[in-house]
N, C-alpha and C positions, 0 to 999 in steps of 0.2 A: 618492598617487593622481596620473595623470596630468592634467599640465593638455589645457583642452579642446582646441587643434591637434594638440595631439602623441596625444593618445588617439585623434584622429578619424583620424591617418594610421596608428595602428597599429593599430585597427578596421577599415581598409582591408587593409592589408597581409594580416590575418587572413582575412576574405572570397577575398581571392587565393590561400590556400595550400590551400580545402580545398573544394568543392562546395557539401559544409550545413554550418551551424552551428545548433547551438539557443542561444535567448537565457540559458542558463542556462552553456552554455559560455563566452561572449563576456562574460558578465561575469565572470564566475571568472577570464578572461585578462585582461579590463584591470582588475580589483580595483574594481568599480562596481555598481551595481544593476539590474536589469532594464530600468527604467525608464531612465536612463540611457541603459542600447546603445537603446533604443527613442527615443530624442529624437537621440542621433547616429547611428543611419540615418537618422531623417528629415531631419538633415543634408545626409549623403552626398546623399542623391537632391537635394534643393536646389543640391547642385552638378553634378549630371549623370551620380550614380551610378546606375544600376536595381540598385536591393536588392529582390530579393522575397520576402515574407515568407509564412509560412505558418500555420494554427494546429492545434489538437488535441494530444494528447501526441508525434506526429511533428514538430509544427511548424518551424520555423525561420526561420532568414537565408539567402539565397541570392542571391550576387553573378550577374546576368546579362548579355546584350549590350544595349546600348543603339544610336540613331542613329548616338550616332559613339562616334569612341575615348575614352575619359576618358584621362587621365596613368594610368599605370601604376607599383607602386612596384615594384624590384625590388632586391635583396640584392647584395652585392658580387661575390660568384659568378657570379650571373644576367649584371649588368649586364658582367663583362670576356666571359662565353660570346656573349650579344648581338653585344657590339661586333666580336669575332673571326667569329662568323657573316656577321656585317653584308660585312665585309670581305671575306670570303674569298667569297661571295656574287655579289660585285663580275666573277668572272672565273670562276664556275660552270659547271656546264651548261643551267641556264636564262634561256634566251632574252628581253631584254627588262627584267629586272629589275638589269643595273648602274649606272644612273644613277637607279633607285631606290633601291636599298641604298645609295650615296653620301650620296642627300639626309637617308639614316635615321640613318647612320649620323653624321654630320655634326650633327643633333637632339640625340643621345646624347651623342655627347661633350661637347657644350655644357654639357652640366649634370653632367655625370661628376666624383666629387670629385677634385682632383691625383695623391692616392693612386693611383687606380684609373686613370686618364687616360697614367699612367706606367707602369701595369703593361700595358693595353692597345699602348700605341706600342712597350714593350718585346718584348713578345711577337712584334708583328707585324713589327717590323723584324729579326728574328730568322727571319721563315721568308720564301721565296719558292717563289712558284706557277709550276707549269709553264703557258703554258695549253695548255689541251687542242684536239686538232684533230678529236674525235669532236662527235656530231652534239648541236644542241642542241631543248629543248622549249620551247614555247607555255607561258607559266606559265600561261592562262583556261583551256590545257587539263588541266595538272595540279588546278588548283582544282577543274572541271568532277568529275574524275574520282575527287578525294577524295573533293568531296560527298556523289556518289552511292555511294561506299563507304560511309560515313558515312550515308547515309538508307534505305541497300539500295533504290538505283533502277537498274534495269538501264538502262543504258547502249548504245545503236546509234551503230555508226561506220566508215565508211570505213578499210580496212586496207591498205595495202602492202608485196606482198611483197616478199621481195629479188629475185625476176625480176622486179620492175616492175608484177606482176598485183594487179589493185584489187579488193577481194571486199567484201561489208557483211557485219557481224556482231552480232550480238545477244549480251551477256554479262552476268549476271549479276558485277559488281564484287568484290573481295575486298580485297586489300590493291595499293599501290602499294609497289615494290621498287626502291631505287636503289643500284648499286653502287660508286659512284663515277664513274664514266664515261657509264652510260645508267640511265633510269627505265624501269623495265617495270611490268605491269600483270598478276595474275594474279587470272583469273576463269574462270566458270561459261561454255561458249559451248553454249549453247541448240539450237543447229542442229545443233552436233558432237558433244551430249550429252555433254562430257568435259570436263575444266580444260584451260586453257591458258594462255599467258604469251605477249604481245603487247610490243612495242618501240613506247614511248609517240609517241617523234618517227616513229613511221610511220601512225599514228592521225590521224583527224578526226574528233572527235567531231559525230553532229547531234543536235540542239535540236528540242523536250525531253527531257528522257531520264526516263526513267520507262516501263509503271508499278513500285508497290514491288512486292518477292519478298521471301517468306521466304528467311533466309540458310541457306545447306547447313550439313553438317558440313565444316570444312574438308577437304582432301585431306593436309594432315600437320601435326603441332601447331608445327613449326617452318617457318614458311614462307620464311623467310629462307636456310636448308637446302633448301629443297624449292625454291624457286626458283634457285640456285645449281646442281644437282643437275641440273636441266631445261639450263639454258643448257649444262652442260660437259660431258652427257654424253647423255639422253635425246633431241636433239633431231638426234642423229646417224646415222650409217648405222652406222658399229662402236662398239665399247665398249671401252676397255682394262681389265685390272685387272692391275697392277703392284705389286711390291715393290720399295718404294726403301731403296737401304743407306744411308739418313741418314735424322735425328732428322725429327719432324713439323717442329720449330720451322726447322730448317735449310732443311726441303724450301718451307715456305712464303713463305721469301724469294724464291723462283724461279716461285711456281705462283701465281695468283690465285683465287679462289672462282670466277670465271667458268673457268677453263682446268680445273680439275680438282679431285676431293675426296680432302682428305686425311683418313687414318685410323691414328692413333699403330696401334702394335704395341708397342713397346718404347723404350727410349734412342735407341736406335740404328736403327732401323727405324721404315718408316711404309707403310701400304697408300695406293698412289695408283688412283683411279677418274675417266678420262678417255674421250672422243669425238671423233671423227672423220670428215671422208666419205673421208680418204686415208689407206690404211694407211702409206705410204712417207711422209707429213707425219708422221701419228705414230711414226713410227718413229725418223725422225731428231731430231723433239722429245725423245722421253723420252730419247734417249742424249745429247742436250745438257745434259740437268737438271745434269750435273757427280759422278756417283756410279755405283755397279752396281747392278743392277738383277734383278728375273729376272721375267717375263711369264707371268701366269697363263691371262691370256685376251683377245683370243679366239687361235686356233692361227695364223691367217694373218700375224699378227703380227710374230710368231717367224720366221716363212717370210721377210718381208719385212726383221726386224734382219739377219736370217743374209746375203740378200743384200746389203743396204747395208754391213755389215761386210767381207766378200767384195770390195764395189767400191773401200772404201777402201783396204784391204790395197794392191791391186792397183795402184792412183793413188800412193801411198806409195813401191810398189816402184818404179813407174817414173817417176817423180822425183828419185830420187834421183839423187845427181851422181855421175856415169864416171869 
């Protein structure tokens, strides 16, 4: 049997890994009696745990939030993912939170065992960050905007467009999508009857936001797809769809989720689906990709590779030396 500290940190630990627990689990895991997990919750809460319990045949243990943070335990895994977050955090795209993540980070390692303290400094001195010179976010307003994901409260906010033009909107929240580089936002817009996907650093959220909506069906079970999908190709004036003669895994070294969607075929082939508002941009893109190609749609396309081939030819010939 454990003795009593070490049972109470693993009684914690347990609470951390799962939602509910019933008292008949909890003792079955630390090999103790009912009565027992029942004297160490009331422990735990004597040091600043909220454990809430429940009764009837559902009953249970339920670790919740309390005023402040309690210490938290976490597994050796947890704690090098943490501290590489923490870090990498440091030079993000949100705004405001590097000299937080420092202080957090800095907490962490304190207590970090050498083991782990060496795997983290290994790690990290192993990679370097570019930084980024795209735009960055309000982290009160990402919170803001989880929240009400999370409580289903529609959300009004000041939007700006990329010409400058300021509109208010009403949206019902859905998920928040970050691709690397920007957070976006896709929801329900009330006024436009339709989804749509907003760029968070163009947003001002106002206060309060509410009231609650029942949530839709979503608009596709992958949203992460479906917002990828929006940015690279929907949100354009043409549409390509391309066969590239290289493998998906090859073509996606050169293509991003935002630039375009890939679609294996084969080994050796992959259907590429891309946007535009210039056919002559996209023209000379897809023949950069580094492969051949051949263009399904739309026809203007076509019109427009024929001619950019045509002009290089031409530049080619008359360059060359006499």
């Amino acid at each position: 049997m454990l003795e009593t500290s070490a049972r109470l940190l693993r009684l914690l630990s347990l609470l951390q890994t799962r939602r509910d627990w019933s008292g008949a689990d909890l003792a079955d895991r630390l090999g103790v009696t009912d009565r027992t997990v029942r004297r160490d919750v009331d422990k735990l809460r004597s040091l600043g745990y909220p454990v809430h319990a429940s009764t009837g045949t559902t009953g249970g243990y339920r670790l919740g939030a309390g005023a402040a943070l309690p210490p938290l335990l976490l597994d050796d895994e947890e704690a090098v993912a943490v501290a590489i977050g923490l870090r990498s955090a440091s030079g993000g795209t949100v705004a405001g939170i590097e000299e937080t993540s420092v202080r957090a980070l800095a907490k962490l390692e304190q207590v970090l065992p050498s083991r782990l303290r060496n795997r983290v400094n290994a790690l990290q001195s192993a990679m370097l960050a570019i930084p980024g010179r795209g735009p960055t976010v309000d982290p009160d307003t990402l919170s803001t905007i989880a929240s009400a994901c999370r409580d289903h409260e529609r959300l009004r906010f000041d939007y700006r467009h990329r010409d400058g033009e300021n509109t208010l909107r009403q949206v019902e929240p859905l998920r928040l999508v970050h691709t690397g580089r920007r957070w976006y936002l896709v929801g329900f817009d009330v006024d436009r009857d339709d989804w749509r996907t907003f760029r968070v650093d163009r947003l001002t959220p106002r206060t309060p936001t509410g009231p609650r909506f029942t949530p839709r069906e979503p608009p596709a079970d992958d949203m992460a797809a479906y917002t990828a999908y929006g940015l690279s190709n929907a949100a354009y004036r043409y549409q390509a769809v391309v066969t590239l003669h290289m493998s998906m895994t090859d073509a996606a070294e050169h293509i991003t989720s935002t630039a375009g969607i890939l679609e294996p075929l084969d080994e050796h082939r992959c259907t590429l689906r891309a946007g535009s508002n210039s056919l002559d941009g996209l023209a000379i893109w897809v023949s950069l990709i580094g492969c051949d190609f051949e263009v399904h749609s739309p026809p203007e396309l076509l019109d427009r590779i024929t001619g950019v081939a045509e002009r290089l030819g031409r530049a080619a010939h008359r360059s060359q030396p006499r």
